[in-house]
N, C-alpha and C positions, 0 to 999 in steps of 0.2 A: 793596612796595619791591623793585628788580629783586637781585640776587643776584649779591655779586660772584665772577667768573669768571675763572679766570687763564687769558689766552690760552697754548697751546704755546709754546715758546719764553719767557715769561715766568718769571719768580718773585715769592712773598712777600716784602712788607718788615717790614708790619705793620696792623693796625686803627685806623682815624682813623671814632669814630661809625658806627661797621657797613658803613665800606666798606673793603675789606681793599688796600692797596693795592700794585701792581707794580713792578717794574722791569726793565729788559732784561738786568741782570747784575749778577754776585756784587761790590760793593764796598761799602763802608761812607760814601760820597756820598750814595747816596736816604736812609740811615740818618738823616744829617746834615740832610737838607733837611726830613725828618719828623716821626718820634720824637724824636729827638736834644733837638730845640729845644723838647719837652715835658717830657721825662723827663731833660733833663741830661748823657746819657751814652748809650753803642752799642754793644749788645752785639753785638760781632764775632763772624762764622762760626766754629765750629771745625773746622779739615781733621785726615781721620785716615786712616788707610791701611786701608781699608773689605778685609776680607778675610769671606767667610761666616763667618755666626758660626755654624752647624752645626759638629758636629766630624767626620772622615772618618767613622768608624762612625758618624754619622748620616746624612748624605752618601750610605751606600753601603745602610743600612736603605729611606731615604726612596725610594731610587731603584730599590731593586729592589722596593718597592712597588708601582711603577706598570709594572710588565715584567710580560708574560704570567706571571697565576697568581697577582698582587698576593701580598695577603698573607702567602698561602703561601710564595711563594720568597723574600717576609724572612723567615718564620721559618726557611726550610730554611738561608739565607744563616745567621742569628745564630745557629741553633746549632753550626753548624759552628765560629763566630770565638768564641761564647761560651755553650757549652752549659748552662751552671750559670744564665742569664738567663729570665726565665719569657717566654714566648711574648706573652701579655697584654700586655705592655709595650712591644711594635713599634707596634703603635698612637701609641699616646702619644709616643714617639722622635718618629715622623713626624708627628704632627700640632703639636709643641712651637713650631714656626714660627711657628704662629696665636694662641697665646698671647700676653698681653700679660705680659710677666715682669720689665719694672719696669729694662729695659737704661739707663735714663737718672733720675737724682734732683738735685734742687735743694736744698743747704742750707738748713733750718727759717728761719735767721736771718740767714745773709749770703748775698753775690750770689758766690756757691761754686756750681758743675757739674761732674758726674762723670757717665760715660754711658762703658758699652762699648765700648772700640771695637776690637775682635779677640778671636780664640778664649782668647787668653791676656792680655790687653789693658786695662784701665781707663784712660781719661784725665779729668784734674781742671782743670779753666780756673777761674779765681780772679780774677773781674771789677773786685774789690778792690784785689787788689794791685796797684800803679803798676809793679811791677821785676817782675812776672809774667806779662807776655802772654803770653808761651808757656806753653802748657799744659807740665804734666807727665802722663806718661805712668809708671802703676804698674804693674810687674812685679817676680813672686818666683815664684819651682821651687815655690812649692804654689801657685801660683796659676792652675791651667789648667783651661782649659773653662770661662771666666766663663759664667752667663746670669742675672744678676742683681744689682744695689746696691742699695744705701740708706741715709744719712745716718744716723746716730745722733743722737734729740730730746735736745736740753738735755743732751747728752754733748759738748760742745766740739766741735771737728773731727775726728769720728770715724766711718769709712765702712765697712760691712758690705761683704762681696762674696761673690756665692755661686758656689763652684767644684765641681770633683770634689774628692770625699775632704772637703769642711768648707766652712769658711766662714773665710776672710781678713777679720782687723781690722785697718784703718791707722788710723793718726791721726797728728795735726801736730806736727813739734819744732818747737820757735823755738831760738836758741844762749842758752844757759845752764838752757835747761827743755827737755828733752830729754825725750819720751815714754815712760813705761814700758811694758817688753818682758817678757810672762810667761814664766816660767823654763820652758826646751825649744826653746822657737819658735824657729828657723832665720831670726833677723829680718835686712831690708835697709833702707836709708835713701836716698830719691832726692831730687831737686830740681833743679830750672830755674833757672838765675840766681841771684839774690840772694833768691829767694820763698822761701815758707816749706818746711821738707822735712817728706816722708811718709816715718813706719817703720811696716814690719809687726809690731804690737805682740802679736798674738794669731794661734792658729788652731786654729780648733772644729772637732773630727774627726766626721765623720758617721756613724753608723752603715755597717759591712761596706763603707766606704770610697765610698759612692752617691755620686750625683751629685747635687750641691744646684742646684735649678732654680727656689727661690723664697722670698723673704724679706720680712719684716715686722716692726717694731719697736713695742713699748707704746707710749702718746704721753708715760709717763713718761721713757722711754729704760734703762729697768731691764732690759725682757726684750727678746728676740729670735727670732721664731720661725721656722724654716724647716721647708722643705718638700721633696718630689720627686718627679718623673715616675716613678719608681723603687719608690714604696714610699706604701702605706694611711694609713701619720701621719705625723702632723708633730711636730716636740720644738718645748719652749718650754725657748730657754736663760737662765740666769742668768749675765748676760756676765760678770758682777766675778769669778763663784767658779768659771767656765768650765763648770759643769753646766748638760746638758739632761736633759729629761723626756718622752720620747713621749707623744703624744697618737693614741687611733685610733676612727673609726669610719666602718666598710663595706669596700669592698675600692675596690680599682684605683687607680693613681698620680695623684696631687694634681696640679691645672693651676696652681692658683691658693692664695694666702691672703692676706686681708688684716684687719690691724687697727682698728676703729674709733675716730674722733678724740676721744672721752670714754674707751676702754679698758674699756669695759661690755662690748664684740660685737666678735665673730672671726668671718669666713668662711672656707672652707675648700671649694675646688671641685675636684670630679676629673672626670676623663677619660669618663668611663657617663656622665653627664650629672646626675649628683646633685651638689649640695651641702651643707655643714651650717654653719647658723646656733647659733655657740655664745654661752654667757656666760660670762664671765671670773672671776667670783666661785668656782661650785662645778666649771667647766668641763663643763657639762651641753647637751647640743646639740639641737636639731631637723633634721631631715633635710628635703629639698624634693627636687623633681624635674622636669626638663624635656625636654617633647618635641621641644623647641628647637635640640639639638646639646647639647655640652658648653658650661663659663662660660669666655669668653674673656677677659673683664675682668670689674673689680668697682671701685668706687670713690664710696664713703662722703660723704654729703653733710656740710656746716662744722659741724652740730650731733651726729652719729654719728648719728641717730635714723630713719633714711634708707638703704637704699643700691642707686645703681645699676647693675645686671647686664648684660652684653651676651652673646648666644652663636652660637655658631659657624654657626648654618643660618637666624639671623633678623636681619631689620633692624629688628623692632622689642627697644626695651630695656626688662626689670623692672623696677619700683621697686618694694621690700621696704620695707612703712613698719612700724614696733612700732605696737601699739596700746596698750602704756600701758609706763610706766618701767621700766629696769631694775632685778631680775633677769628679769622676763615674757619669753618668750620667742614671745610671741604677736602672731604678724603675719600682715598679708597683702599680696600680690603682683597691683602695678597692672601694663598694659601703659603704656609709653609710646611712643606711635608716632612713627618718623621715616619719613614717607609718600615724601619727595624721594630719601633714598637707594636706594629699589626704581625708582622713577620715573623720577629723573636716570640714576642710575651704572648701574642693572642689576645692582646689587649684590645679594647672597644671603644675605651675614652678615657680621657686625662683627669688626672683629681686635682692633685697641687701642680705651682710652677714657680720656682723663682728664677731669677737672672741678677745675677751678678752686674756690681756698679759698674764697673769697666766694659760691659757689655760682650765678654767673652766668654764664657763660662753658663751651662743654662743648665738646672736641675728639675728632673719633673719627677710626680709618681702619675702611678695606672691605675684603674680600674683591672680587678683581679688579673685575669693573666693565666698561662698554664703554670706549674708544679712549678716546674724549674724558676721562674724568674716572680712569681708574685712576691707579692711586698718589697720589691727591690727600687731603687730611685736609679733614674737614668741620667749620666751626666754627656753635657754635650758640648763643643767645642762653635762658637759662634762666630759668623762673620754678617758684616754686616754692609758690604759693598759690591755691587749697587745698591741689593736688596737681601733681605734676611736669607744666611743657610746656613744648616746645621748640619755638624758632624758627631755621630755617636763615636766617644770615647768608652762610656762602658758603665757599671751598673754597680752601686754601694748597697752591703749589703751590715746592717744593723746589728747590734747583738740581741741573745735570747733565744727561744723559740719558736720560729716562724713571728719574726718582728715585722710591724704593719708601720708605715713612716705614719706621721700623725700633721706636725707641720716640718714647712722649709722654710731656711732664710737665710741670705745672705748678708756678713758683715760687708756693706759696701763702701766704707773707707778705711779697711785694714792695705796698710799702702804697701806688702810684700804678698799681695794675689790675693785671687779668691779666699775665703773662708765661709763654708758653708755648715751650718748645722741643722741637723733633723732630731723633732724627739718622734720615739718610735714606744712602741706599744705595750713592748716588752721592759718600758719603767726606766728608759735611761736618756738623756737628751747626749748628741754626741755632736763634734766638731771636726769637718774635714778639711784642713789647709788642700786646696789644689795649686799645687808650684810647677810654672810651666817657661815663667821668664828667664832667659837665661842669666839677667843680670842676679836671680839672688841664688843662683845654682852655684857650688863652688867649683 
C-alpha cells in the first residue's frame, strides 16, 4: 500500500482508512467535508503565540555549546552566571530540547486540551464548552519556565504544571463551587467568556528551588511524581497533604519518567543513558543501559505490561516486555525496528513518541532528517501479537513555514479512534482524528 505523503505546501486534516489526508490551508471546511460528517464535530486549530520555550540561560548554555571549545566554553560561560551549578548538568540543559516532556495532555475523560504554549504560558481549549472557543490562556508569578503538564486521573479538572521552584496545581471553579486554595498559595482565577474559570489552587515547592522538567501522575490520581534535569531523583508527591518523598538511584539529571497504566511500574530515564525500571509496591528498581543515546521518550502500552523506549542516536525502538506479574521485575528488551525512518527521512534518532490508548495507532518525530520529510510526524499502524510491529502508514505534516512538531499526545479515551494532537512551531496546536474502524465509517 503506497504511503501517504504530504506534498510541501500541504497540510494534515486527518486519517480516513490509512490514507491521511490534505489540504491546501488552515480552515475548518476540509474538517467539515471529512471527519466532521464521522465524528459529529471539528476540532479546531489552536493559535498561540509560539515564543521558544528554552529559557535565555538556556538559549545562551545551548549556544555557547556549539562555539569554538563546545563544551567547555558553557561550562566557563555558567560558572561565571552560576557558579554554585555542577558543570554535569550543561549537557542535559542543552540536550533538554530533544526530550519528549509531555508539553501537551488530553483530559482522561473529556474533550479538555492544555499544551504549553510560552516560557511562562499554559493554554486550555475546552472542545465541550459551547461559550468557550477561546481558549484560556493560564498564568501566575510562580508559574515560569513551564516544560511540562498533565491532567490529574479521576481528580475532576485538575492540571499539574511543572515550573521552576515547584509545580503549579489548577483546577476548575464553576459560580457557587469555587475551588479550594491551600492555605499560603499566592492564588489567581482566570476565564474566557462565560466558560468555566481556572484558580491556582496549589504549589509544590521543589527542592533548592530546581527546575521541574518532568511530571507524572498514579493512574489512581493520588500521587504525583516529578522530576529534573537538575538533580539524581525524583519525589513522589502526596497532592491532598502536599508532601513529597525523594526517590534516588545513580547519578545524573532525570530526562524522563513515566508511570504505568495498572500503577505496578515507574520508569525513570536520565541523561548517561541509563534507566531504572521500578515497582511501586516496595519501590525497589532495576537499572538497564543503552548504547543507544540517552531515552528520549517512553510510553506504556493499554495493559502497562509493556513499554516503548525511543533514544536519542537510534531509529529503532525497545519494547520492555515483563515476563511474569507484578512485583517481578524481570524483563527483557526487544528491538522494534522502523527500517522507513533511516531510509526515507535520513533520520538518526527519535525525539517524541506517543501511542494511542487502544494501542494501535503510534506517532513519532525525528531528529532532523533530509529536505523532503523534516519536521514531519510519522504515524504507524500497531500490532501487537505475539510481539510489537509496526507498519508505516505515512507522515502529518503541520501548518506554516517549515512547522517543527513540538509535542504529541494522544486523547486516549476518545471512544470513536485515535485522536491525536501536535503543537508545532509555527504557533498552532492542531488535532488529528485517525478513523480506521469500520464500525464508525458510514
Amino acid at each position: 500500500m503506497a504511503l501517504s505523503y504530504p506534498q510541501p505546501g500541504s497540510l494534515t486534516i486527518c486519517e480516513i482508512n490509512r490514507d491521511l489526508i490534505t489540504a491546501d490551508n488552515l480552515s475548518d471546511d476540509r474538517a467539515e467535508e471529512t471527519y466532521a460528517k464521522i465524528l459529529g464535530t471539528v476540532f479546531s486549530p489552536v493559535p498561540f503565540q509560539y515564543e521558544t520555550l528554552l529559557t535565555v540561560e538556556e538559549q545562551e548554555v545551548a549556544a555557547a555549546a556549539q562555539t569554538k571549545g563546545g563544551l567547555l566554553s558553557a561550562a566557563l560561560q555558567a560558572v561565571s552566571t552560576a557558579s554554585l551549578r555542577p558543570l554535569f548538568l550543561l549537557t542535559p540543559v542543552k540536550l533538554l530540547q530533544d526530550v519528549d516532556l509531555y508539553g501537551l495532555s488530553w483530559h482522561q475523560h473529556k474533550n479538555i486540551l492544555a499544551f504549553v504554549s510560552g516560557p511562562n504560558h499554559v493554554t486550555i481549549r475546552d472542545y465541550e464548552d459551547s461559550d468557550g472557543k477561546d481558549p484560556c490562556v493560564l498564568i501566575n508569578e510562580s508559574q515560569k519556565q513551564v516544560k511540562s503538564l498533565e491532567w490529574r486521573p479521576n481528580g475532576g479538572r485538575m492540571l499539574s504544571v511543572a515550573c521552576k521552584g515547584g509545580i503549579c496545581i489548577w483546577a476548575a471553579s464553576y459560580p457557587g463551587n469555587p475551588a479550594l486554595v491551600r492555605g499560603g498559595v499566592t492564588s489567581s482565577t482566570l476565564s474566557r467568556g462565560s466558560g468555566t474559570r481556572w484558580t491556582l489552587v496549589d504549589f509544590l515547592q521543589s527542592h533548592d528551588g530546581e527546575q521541574i522538567s518532568a511530571l507524572s501522575w498514579s493512574p489512581d490520581g493520588r500521587y504525583l511524581a516529578s522530576a529534573s534535569f537538575e538533580n539524581s531523583s525524583f519525589t513522589i508527591w502526596d497532592v491532598a497533604q502536599g508532601m513529597g518523598r525523594p526517590i534516588r538511584r545513580g547519578l545524573g539529571g532525570i530526562s524522563l519518567i513515566k508511570w504505568s497504566p495498572s500503577g505496578d511500574y515507574f520508569i525513570a530515564a536520565k541523561f548517561d543513558g541509563t534507566f531504572h525500571i521500578w515497582e511501586t509496591n516496595t519501590w525497589t528498581s532495576e537499572p538497564w543501559s543503552s548504547t543507544n543515546g540517552f531515552v528520549t521518550g517512553a510510553t506504556w502500552d493499554p495493559d502497562g505490561r509493556m513499554i516503548l523506549i525511543a533514544f536519542s542516536e537510534s531509529t529503532t525502538l525497545g519494547s520492555l516486555h515483563f515476563a511474569s506479574k507484578p512485583p517481578s521485575l524481570d524483563a527483557h528488551l526487544v528491538p522494534v525496528e522502523l527500517p522507513e525512518i533511516q531510509s526515507l527521512t535520513r533520520s538518526k534518532g527519535i525525539e517524541k513518541i506517543a501511542w494511542d490508548g487502544s494501542g494501535e495507532r503510534l506517532a513519532l518525530s525525528y531528529k532532523d532528517g533530509d529536505d523532503l520529510y523534516k519536521g514531519l510526524v510519522a504515524i504507524y499502524d500497531v500490532r501487537r501479537t505475539p510481539l510489537i510491529s509496526a507498519s508505516l502508514i505515512g507522515f502529518i505534516r503541520g501548518p506554516g513555514v517549515n512547522p517543527k512538531p513540538i509535542a504529541l499526545s494522544f486523547h486516549d479515551k476518545f471512544k470513536q479512534g485515535p485522536l491525536l494532537s501536535v503543537t508545532w512551531s509555527s504557533g498552532m496546536c492542531c488535532t488529528y482524528p485517525l478513523i480506521f474502524r469500520t464500525h464508525v465509517l458510514p
